[in-house]
LUMTI-86073 format. One record per residue (C-alpha): residue in three letters; x, y, z. Coordinates in steps of 0.25 Angstrom, whole numbers, padded with zeros to 4 digits, always signed. Last residue first. Layout:
N
ALAXYZ/...
END
This chain:
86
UNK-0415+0243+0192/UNK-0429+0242+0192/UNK-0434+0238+0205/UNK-0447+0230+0201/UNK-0445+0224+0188/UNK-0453+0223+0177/UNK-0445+0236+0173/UNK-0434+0230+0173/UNK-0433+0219+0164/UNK-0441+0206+0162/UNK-0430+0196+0168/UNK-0420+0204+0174/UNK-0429+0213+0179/UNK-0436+0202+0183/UNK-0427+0194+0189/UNK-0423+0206+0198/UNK-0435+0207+0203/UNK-0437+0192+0206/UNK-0423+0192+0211/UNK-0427+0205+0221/UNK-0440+0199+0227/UNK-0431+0185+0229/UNK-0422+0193+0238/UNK-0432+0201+0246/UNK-0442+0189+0248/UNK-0428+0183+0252/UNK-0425+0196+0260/UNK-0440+0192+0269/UNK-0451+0201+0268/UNK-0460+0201+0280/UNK-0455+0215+0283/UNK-0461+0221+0270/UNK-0473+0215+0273/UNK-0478+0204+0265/UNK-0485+0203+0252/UNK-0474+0196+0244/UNK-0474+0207+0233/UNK-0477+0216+0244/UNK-0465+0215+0251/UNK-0457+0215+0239/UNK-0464+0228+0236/UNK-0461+0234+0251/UNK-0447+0230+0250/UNK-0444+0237+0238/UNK-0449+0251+0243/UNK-0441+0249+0256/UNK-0429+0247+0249/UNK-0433+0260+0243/UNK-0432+0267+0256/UNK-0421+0259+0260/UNK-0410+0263+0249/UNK-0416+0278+0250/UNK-0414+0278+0264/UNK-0399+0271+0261/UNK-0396+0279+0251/UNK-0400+0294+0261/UNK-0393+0287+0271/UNK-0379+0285+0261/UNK-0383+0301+0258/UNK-0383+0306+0272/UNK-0396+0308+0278/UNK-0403+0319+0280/UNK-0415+0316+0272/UNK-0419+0327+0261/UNK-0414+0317+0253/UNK-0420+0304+0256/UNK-0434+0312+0256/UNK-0431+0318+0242/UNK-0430+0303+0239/UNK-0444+0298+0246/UNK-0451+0310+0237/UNK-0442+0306+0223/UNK-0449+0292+0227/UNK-0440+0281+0230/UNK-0440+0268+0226/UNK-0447+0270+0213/UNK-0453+0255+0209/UNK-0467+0258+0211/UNK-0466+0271+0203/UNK-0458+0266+0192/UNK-0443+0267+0191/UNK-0438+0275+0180/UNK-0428+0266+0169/UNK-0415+0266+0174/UNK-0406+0272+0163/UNK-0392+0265+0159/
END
């Protein structure tokens, strides 16, 4: 099955950030995980600001209840209404 193409604002990680990852010398589990956090990262700072607070002020229920109201509406309206489309 094809994934359709990410848009801009929901790419995780730029070709630039992944050439980073790796030129890195790190071992390839490292490299996943750097990869893993990165976008991590990316995610948290939209959740963040959809509640308008900082990204350590988030709490995991805001976390948790972020991902089922994604998830319900991929599920719902399909994915491209959604944020991560996967």
């Amino acid at each position: 099955m094809d994934v359709p193409p990410q848009q801009p604002s929901t790419q995780f990680l730029t070709l630039e950030e992944s050439a980073k990852v790796d030129a890195a010398l790190l071992s390839s589990p490292e490299k996943f995980l750097t990869r893993l956090t990165i976008s991590s990262l990316k995610v948290l700072k939209h959740i963040a600001q959809e509640y308008s607070v900082a990204i350590e002020d988030l709490t995991a229920q805001q976390v948790i209840a972020w991902f089922e109201k994604d998830g319900k509406i991929r599920r719902e309206q399909g994915i491209e209404a959604a944020y991560l489309k996967w």
